[in-house]
C-alpha positions as CSV (number, residue, x, y, z in Angstrom):
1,X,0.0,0.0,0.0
2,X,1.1,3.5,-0.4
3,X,2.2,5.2,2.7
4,X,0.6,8.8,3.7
5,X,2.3,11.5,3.3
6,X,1.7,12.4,6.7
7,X,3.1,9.2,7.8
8,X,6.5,9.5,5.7
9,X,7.1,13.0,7.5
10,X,7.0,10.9,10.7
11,X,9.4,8.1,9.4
12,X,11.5,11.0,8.1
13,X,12.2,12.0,11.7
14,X,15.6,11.3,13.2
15,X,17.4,12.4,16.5
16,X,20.1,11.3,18.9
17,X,18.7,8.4,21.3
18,X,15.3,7.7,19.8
19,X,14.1,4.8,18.2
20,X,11.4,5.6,14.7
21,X,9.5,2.9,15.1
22,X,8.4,3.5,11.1
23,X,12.0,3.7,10.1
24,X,14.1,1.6,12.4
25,X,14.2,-2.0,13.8
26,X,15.3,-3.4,16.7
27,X,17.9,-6.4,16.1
28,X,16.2,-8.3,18.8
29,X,12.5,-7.9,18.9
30,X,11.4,-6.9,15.6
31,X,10.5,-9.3,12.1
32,X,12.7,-8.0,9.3
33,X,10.5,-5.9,7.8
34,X,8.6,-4.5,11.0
35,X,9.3,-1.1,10.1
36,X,7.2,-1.1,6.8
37,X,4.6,-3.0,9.0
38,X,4.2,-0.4,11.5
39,X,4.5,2.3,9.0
40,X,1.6,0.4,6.6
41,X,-0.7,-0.2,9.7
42,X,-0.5,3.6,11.2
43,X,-1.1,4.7,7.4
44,X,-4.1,2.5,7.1
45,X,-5.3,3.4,10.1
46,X,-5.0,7.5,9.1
47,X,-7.0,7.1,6.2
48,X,-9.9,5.4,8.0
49,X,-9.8,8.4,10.2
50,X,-10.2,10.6,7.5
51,X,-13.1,8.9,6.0
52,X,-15.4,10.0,8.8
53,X,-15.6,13.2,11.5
54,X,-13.9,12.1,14.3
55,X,-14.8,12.6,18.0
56,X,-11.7,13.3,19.5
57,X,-7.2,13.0,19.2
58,X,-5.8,11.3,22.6
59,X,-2.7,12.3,22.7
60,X,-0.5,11.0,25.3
61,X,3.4,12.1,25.5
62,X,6.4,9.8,24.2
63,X,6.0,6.1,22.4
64,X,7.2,3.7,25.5
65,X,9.2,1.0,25.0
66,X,6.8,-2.0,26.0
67,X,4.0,0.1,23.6
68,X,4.3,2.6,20.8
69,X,8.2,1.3,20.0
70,X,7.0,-2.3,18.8
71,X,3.6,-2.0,17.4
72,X,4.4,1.7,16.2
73,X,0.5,2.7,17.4
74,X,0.0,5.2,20.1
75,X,-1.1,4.6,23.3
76,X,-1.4,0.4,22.1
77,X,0.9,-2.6,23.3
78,X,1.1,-6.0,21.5
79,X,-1.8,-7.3,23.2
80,X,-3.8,-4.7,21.9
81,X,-3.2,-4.8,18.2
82,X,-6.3,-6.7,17.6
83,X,-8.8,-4.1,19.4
84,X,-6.7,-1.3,17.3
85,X,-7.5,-3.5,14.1
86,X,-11.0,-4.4,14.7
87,X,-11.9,-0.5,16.2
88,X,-11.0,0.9,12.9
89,X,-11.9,-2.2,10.5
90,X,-8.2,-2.8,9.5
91,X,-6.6,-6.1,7.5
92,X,-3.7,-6.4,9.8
93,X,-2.9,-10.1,8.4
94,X,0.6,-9.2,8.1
95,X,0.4,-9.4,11.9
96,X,2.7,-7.7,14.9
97,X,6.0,-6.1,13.8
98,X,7.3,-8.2,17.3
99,X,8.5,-11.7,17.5
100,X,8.0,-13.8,20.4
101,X,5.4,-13.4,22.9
102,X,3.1,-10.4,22.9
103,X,4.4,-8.0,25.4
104,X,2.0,-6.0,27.4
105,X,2.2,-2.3,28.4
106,X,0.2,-0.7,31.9
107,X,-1.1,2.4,30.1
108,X,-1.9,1.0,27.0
109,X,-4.1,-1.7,29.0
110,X,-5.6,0.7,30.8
111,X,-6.3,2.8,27.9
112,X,-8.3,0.4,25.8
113,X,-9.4,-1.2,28.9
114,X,-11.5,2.5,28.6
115,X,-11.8,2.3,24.9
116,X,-13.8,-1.0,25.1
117,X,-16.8,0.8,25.9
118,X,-17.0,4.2,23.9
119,X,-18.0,4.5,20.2
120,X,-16.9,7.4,19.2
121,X,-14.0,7.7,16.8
122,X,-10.9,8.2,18.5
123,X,-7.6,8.7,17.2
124,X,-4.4,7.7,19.7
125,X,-1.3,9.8,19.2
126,X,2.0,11.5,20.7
127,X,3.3,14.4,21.4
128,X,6.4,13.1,20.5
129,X,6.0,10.6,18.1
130,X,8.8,8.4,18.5
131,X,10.5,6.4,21.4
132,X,12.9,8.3,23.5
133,X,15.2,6.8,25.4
134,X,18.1,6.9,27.7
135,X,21.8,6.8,25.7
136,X,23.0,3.0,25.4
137,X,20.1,1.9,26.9
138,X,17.6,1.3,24.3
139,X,14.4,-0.4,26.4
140,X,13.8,2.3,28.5
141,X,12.0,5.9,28.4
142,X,12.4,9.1,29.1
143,X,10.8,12.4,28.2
144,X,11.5,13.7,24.9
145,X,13.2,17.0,24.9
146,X,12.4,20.8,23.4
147,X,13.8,20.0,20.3
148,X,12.0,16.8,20.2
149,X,9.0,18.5,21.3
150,X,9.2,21.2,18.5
151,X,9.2,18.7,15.6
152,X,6.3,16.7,17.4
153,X,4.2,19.4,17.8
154,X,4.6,20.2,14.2
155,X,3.8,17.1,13.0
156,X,0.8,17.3,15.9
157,X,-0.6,20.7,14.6
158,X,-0.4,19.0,11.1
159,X,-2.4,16.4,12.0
160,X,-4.9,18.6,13.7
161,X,-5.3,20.1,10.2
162,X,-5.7,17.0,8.6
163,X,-8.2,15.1,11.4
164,X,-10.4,18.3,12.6
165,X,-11.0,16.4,15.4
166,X,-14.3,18.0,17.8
167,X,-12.1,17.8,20.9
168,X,-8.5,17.2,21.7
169,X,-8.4,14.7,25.1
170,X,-5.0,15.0,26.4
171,X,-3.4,12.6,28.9
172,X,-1.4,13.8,31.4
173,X,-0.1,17.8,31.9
174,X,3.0,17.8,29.8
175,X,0.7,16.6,26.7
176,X,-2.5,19.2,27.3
177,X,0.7,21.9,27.4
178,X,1.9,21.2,24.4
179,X,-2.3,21.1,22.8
180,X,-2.7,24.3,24.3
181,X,0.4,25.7,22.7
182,X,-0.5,24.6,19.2
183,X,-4.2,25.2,19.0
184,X,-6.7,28.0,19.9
185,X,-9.8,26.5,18.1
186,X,-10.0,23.1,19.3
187,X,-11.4,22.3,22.6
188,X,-8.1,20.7,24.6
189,X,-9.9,18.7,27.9
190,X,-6.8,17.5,30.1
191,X,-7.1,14.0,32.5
192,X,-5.2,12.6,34.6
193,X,-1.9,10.1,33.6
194,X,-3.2,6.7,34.4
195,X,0.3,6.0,35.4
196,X,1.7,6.6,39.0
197,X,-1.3,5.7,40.7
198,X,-3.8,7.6,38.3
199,X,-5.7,4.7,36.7
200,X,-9.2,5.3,38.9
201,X,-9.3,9.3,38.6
202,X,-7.9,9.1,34.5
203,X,-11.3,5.9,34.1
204,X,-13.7,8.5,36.3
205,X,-13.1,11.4,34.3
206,X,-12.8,9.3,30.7
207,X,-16.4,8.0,32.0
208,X,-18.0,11.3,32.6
209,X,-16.6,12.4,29.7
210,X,-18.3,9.7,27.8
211,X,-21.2,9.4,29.9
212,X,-20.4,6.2,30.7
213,X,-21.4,5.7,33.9
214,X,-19.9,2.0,35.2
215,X,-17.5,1.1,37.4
216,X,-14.7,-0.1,35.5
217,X,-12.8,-2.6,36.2
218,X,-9.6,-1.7,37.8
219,X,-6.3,-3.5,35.8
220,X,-3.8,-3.6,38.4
């Protein structure tokens, strides 16, 4: 399939210490051509997007290395890819980028654990669209940094244009900054992290946002 253009600007991106999971794969965990998998699946999953108004862009912070890094998704660990695939009526039969057994990811688990019971079209993305990570030390994560952020909030602000999402739902403080700095015309609503002990007050306030009124089930 051809790869959007809006996709080949994020493949395009390199820096120092990051890992593009749509241009780079990882010797150990990664099929030979996972990089042209990941890329293929977040292009397929763009156009769908742009088929229909959608509801809202969940933007969380960095790719994680348990997450984002392997199935090149936001927000969407192995375990997940299947939900991803079915939510937006995707042909994934070239399967996970990963070898091995799937691994799982805290906030992506508690993420779709939320997405399980909303409708509405949501599209999962970064602030910074790649995996940062600490020097020589590839399967770890840390926060991307200003000049990181710059060329992620680009590509973010470009991808407001292309998506004209109603609302923009942004997990955690350092990702609503970063919507507020971009964007004056879309609604940015900021929840709480579900990391660090947030999961209840990030599925309360997902919930009322979505007028969905159960209990969820907490993960962990």
């Amino acid at each position: 399939m051809n790869i959007h253009p809006f996709v080949e600007a994020v493949a395009s991106l390199q820096f120092e210490d990051c890992f593009n999971p749509y241009s780079d794969r990882c010797e150990i965990h990664d099929h030979r051509d996972a990089p042209r998998r990941r890329a293929a699946a977040l292009s397929a999953t763009l156009r769908c997007a742009l088929e229909e108004p959608i509801d809202a862009i969940w933007i969380g912070r960095d790719l994680g290395y348990r997450g984002g890094r392997r199935t090149g998704l936001a927000l969407t660990d192995d375990v997940h890819i299947s939900q991803h695939a079915k939510r937006w009526d995707l042909d994934l039969t070239a399967g996970r980028p990963t070898i091995g057994s799937a691994v799982a990811e805290r906030t992506a688990a508690v993420i779709w654990n939320m997405l399980e019971h909303i409708d509405a079209r949501i599209f999962l993305w970064n602030v910074f669209p790649l995996h940062p990570h600490e020097s020589n030390d590839p399967f770890t994560n840390r926060q991307h940094n200003a000049r990181e952020r710059r060329a992620g909030e680009e590509l973010l602000q470009q991808l407001i244009g292309l998506l004209r999402p109603s609302r923009i739902v942004a997990i955690g403080n350092d990702a609503a900054a970063a919507a507020h700095r971009i964007t004056e015309t879309v609604p940015v609503i900021c929840v709480r992290h579900p990391s660090y002990g947030g999961q209840t007050q990030f599925q309360n306030q997902i919930s009322e946002l979505y007028g969905y009124p159960q209990q969820v089930q907490t993960l962990f």
